[in-house]
N, CA, C and O atoms as a printed pandas DataFrame, in Angstrom:
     atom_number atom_name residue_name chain_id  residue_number  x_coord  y_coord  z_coord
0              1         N          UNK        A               1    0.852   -1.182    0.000
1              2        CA          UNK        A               1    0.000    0.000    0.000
2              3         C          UNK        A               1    0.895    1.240    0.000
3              4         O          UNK        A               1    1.991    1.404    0.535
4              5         N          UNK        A               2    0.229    1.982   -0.657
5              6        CA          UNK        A               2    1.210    3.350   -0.811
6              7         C          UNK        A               2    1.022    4.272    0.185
7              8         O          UNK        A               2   -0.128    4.478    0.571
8              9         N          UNK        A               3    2.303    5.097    0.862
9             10        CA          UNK        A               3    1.912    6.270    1.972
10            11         C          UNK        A               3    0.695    6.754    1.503
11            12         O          UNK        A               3   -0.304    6.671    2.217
12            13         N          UNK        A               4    0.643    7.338    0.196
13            14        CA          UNK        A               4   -0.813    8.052    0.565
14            15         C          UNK        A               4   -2.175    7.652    0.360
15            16         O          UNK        A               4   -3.174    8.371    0.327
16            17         N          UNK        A               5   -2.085    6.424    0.229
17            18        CA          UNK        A               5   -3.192    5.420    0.192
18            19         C          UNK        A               5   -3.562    5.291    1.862
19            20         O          UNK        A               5   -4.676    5.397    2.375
20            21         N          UNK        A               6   -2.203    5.019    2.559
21            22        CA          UNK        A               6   -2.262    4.809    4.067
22            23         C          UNK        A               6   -2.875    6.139    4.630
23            24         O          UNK        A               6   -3.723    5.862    5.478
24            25         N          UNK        A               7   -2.763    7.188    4.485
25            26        CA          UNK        A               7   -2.614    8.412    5.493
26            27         C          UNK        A               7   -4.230    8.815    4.801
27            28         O          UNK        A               7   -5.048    9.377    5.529
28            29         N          UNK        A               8   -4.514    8.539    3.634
29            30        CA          UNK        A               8   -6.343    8.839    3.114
30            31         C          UNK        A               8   -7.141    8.189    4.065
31            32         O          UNK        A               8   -8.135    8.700    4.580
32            33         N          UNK        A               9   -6.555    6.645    4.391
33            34        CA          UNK        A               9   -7.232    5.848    4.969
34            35         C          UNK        A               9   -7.994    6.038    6.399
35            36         O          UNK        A               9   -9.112    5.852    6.879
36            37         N          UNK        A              10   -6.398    6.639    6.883
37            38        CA          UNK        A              10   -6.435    6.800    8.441
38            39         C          UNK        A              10   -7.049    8.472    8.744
39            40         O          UNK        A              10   -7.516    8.629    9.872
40            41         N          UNK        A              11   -7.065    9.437    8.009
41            42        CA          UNK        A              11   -7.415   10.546    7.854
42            43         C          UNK        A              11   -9.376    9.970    7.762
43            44         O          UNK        A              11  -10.238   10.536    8.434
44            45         N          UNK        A              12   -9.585    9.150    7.093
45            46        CA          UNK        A              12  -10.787    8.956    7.109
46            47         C          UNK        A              12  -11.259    8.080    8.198
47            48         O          UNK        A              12  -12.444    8.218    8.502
48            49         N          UNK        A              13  -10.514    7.141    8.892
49            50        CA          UNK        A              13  -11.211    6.571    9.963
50            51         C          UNK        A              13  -11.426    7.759   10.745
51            52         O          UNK        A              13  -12.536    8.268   10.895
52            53         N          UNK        A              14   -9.809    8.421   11.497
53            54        CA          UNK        A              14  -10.330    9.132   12.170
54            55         C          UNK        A              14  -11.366   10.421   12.136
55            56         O          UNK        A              14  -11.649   11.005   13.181
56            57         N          UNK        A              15  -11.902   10.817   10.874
57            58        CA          UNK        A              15  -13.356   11.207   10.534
58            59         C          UNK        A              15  -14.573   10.590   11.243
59            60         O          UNK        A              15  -15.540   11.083   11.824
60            61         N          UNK        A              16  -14.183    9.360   10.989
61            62        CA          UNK        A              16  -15.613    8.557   11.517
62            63         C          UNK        A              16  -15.578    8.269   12.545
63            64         O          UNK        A              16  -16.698    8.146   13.043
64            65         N          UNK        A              17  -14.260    7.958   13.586
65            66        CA          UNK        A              17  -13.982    8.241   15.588
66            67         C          UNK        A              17  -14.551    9.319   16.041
67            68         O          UNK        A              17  -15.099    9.325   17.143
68            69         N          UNK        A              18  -14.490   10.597   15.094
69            70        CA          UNK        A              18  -14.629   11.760   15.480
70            71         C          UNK        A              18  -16.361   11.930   15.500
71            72         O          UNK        A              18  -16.973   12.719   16.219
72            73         N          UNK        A              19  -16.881   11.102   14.648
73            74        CA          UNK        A              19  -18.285   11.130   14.870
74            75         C          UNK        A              19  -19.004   10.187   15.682
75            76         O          UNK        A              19  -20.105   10.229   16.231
76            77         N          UNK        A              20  -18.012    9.251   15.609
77            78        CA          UNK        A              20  -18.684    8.454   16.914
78            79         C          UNK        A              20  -18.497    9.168   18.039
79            80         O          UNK        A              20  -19.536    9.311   18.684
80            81         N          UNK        A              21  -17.501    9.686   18.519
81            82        CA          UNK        A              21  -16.614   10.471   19.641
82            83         C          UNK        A              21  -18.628   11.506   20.258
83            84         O          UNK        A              21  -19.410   11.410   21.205
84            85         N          UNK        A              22  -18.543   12.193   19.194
85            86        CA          UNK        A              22  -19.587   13.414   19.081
86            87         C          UNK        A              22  -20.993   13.025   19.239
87            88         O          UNK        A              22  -21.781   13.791   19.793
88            89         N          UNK        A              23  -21.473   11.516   18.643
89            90        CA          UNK        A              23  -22.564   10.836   19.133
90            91         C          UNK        A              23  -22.640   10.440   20.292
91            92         O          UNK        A              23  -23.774   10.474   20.769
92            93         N          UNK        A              24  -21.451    9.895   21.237
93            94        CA          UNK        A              24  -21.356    9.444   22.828
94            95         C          UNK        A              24  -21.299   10.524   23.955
95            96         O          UNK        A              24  -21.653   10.434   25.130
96            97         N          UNK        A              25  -20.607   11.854   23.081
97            98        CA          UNK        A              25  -20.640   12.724   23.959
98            99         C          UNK        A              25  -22.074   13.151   24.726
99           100         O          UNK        A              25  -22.506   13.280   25.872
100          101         N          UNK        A              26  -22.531   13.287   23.308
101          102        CA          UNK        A              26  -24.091   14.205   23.215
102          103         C          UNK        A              26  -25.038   12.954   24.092
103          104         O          UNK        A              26  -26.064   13.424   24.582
104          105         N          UNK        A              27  -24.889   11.895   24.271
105          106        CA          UNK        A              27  -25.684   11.229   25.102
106          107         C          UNK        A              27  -25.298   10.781   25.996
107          108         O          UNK        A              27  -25.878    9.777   26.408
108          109         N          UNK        A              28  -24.327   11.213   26.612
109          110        CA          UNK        A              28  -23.411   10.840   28.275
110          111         C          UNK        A              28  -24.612   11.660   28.827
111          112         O          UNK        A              28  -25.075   12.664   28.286
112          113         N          UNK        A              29  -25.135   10.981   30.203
113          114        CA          UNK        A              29  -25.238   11.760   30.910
114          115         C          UNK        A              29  -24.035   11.942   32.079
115          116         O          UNK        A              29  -23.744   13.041   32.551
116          117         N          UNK        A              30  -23.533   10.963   32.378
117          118        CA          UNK        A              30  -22.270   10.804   33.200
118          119         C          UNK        A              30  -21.146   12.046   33.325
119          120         O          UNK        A              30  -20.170   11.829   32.606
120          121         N          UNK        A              31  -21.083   13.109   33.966
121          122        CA          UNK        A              31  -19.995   13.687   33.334
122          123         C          UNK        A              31  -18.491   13.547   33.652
123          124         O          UNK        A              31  -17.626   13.972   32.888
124          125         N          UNK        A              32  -18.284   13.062   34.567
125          126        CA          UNK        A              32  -16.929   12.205   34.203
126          127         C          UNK        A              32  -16.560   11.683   32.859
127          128         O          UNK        A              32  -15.714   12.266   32.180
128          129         N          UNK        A              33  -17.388   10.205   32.300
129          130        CA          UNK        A              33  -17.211   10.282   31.037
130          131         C          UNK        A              33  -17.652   10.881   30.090
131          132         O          UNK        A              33  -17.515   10.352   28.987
132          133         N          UNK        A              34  -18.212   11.955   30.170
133          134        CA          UNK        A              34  -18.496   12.958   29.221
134          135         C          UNK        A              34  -16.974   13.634   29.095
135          136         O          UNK        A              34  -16.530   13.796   27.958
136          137         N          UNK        A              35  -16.383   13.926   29.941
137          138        CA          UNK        A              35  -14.999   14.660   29.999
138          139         C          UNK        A              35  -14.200   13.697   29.689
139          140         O          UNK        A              35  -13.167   14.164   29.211
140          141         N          UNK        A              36  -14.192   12.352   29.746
141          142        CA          UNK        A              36  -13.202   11.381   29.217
142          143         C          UNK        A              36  -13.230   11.512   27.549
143          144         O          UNK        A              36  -12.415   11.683   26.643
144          145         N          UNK        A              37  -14.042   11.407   27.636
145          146        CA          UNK        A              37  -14.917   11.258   25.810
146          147         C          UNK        A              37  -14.736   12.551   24.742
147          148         O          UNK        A              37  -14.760   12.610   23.513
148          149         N          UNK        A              38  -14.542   13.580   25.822
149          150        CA          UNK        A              38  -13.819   14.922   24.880
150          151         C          UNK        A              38  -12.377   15.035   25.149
151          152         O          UNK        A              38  -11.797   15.631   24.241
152          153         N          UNK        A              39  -11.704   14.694   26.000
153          154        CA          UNK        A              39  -10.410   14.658   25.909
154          155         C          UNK        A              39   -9.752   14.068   25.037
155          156         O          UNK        A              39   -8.781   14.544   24.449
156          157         N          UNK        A              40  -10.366   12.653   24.830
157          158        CA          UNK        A              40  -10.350   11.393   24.085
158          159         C          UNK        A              40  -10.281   12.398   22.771
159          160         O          UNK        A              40   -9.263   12.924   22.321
160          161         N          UNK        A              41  -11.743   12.534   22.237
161          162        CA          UNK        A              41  -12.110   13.397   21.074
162          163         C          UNK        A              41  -11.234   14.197   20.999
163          164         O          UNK        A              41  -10.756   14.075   19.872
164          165         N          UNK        A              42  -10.596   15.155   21.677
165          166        CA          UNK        A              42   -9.626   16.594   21.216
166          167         C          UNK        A              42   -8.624   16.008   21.566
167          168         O          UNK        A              42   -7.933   16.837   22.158
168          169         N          UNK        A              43   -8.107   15.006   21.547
169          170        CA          UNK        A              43   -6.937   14.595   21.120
170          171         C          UNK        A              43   -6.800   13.851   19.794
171          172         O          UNK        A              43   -5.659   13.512   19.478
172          173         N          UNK        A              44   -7.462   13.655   19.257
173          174        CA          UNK        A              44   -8.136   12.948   17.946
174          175         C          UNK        A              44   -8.261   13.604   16.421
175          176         O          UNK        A              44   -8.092   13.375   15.223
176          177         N          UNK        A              45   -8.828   14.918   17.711
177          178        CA          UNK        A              45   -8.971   16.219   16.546
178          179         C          UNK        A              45   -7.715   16.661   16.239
179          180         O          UNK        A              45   -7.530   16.882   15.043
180          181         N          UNK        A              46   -6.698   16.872   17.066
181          182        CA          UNK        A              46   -5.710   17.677   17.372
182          183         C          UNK        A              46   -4.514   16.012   16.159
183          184         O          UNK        A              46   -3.560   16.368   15.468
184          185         N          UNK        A              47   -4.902   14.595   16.232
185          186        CA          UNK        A              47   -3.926   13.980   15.820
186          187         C          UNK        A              47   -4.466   14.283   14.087
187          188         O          UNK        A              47   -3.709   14.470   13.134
188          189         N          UNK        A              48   -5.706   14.264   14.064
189          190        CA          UNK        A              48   -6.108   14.459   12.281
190          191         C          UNK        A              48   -5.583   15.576   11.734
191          192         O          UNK        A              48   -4.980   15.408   10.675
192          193         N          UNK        A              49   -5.666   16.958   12.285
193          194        CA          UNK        A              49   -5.515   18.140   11.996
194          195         C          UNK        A              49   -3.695   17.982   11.464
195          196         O          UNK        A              49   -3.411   18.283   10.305
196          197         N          UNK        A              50   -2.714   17.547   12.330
197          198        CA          UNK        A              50   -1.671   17.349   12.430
198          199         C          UNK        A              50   -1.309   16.489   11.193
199          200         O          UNK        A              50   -0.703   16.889   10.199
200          201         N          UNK        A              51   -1.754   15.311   11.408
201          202        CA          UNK        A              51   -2.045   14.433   10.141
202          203         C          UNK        A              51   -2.341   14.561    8.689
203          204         O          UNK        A              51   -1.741   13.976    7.788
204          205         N          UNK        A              52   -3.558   15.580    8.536
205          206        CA          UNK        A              52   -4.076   16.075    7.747
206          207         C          UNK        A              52   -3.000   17.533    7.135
207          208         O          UNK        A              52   -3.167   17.545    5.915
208          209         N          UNK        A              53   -2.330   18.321    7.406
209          210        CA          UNK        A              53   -1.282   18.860    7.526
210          211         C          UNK        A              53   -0.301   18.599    6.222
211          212         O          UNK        A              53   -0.152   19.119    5.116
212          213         N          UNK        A              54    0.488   17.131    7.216
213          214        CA          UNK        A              54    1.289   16.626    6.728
214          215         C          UNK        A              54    1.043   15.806    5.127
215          216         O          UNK        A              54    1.966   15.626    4.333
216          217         N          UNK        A              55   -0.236   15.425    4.912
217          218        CA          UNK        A              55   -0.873   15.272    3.552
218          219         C          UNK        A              55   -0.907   15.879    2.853
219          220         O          UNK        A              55   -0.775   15.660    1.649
220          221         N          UNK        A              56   -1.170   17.207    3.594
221          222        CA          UNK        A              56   -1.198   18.253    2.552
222          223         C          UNK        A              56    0.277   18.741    1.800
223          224         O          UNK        A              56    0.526   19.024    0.628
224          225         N          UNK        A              57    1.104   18.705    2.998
225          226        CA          UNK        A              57    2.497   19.335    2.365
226          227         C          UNK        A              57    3.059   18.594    1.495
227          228         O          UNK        A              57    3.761   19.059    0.597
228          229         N          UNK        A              58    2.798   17.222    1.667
229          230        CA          UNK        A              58    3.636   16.072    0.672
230          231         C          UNK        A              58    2.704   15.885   -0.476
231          232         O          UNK        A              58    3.125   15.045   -1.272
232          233         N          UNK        A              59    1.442   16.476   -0.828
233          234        CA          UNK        A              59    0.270   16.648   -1.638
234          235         C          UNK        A              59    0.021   15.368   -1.690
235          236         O          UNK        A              59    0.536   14.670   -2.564
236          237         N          UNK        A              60   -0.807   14.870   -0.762
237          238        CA          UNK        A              60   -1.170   13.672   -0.696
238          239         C          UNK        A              60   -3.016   13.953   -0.543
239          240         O          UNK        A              60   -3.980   13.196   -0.655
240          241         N          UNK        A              61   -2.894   15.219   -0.281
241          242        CA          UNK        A              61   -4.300   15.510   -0.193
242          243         C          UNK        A              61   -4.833   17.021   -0.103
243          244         O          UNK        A              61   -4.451   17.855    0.718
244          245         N          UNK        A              62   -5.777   17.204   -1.094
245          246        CA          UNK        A              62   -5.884   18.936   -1.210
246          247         C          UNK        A              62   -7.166   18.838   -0.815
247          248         O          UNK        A              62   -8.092   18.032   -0.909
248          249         N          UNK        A              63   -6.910   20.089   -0.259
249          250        CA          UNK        A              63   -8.871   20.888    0.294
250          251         C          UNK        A              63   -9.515   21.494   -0.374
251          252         O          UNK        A              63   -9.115   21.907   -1.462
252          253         N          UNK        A              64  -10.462   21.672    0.001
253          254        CA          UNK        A              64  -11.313   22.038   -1.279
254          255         C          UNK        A              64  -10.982   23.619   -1.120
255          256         O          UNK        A              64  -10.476   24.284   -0.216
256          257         N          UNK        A              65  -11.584   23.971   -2.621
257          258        CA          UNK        A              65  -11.481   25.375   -3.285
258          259         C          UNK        A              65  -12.067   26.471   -2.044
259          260         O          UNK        A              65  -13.229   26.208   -1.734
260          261         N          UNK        A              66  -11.535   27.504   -1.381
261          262        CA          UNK        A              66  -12.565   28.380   -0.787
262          263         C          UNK        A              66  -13.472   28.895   -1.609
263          264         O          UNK        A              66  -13.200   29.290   -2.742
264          265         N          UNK        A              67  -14.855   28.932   -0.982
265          266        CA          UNK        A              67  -16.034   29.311   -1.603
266          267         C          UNK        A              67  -16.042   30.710   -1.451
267          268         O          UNK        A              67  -15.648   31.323   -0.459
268          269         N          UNK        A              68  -16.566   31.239   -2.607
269          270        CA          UNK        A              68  -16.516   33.512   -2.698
270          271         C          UNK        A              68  -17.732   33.327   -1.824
271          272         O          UNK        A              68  -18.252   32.289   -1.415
272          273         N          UNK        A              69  -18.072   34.654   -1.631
273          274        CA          UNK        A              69  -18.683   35.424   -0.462
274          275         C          UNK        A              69  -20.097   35.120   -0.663
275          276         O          UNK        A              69  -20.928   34.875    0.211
276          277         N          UNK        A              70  -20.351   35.194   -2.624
277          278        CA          UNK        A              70  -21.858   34.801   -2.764
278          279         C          UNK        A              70  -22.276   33.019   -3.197
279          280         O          UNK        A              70  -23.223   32.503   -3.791
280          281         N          UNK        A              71  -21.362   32.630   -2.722
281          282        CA          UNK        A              71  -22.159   30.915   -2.634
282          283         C          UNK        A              71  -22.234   31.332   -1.131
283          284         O          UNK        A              71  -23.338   31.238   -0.594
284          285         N          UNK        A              72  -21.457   31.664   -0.590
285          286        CA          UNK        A              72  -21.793   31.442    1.018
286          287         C          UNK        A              72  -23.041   31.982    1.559
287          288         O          UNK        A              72  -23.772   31.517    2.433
288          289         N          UNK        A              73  -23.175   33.424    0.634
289          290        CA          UNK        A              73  -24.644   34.130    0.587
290          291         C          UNK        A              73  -25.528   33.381    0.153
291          292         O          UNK        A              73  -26.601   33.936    0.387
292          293         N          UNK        A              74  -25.697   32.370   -0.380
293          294        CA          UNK        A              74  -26.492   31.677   -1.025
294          295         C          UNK        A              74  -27.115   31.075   -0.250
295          296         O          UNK        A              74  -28.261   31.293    0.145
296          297         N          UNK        A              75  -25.815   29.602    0.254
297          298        CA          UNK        A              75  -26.061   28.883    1.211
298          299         C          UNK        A              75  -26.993   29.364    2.512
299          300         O          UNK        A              75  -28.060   29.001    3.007
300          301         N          UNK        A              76  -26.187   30.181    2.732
301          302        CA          UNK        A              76  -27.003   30.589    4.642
302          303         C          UNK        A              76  -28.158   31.184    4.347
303          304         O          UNK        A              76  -29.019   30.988    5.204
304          305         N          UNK        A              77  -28.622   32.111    3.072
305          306        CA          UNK        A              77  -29.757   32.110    2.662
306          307         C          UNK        A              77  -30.734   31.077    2.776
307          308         O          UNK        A              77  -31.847   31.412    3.182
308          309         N          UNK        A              78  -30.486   29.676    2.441
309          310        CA          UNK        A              78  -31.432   28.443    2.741
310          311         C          UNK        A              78  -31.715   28.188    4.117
311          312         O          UNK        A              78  -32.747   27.561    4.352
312          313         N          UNK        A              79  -30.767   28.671    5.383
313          314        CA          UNK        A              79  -31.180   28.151    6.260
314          315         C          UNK        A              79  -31.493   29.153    7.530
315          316         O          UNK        A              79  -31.456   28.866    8.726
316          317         N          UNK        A              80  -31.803   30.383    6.928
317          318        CA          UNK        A              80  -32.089   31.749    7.568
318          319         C          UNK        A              80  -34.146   32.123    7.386
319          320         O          UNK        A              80  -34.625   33.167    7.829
């Protein structure tokens, strides 16, 4: 498997930790593990971001185009 086959991969699990992470939070009532479960999570965030980074510099992975001012006008138009 190729590095950037590997680092798409793992860039995308941890996408989907991060939503599990965000589904367990929101229904802890416990808050002990509610605070386990975001530490957990923002360390997760903090390893993708880092991760995600390093994809980028070796162009293993580009972000999308910034959107101009009037798609964004557009958008929030639908939900205003």
């Amino acid at each position: 498997m190729q590095d950037k086959e590997m680092v798409n991969d793992v860039l995308s699990q941890i996408n989907s930790s991060l939503t599990g992470y965000a589904n367990a939070i929101a229904q802890s009532s416990n808050p002990q593990l509610r605070q386990t479960l975001q530490q957990i999570r923002n360390s997760c965030e903090t390893f993708q971001y880092d991760l995600y980074k390093l994809a980028e510099q070796k162009g293993y992975y580009h972000a999308a185009q910034m959107a101009d001012q009037s798609d964004i006008a557009q958008v929030k138009s639908l939900f205003l």
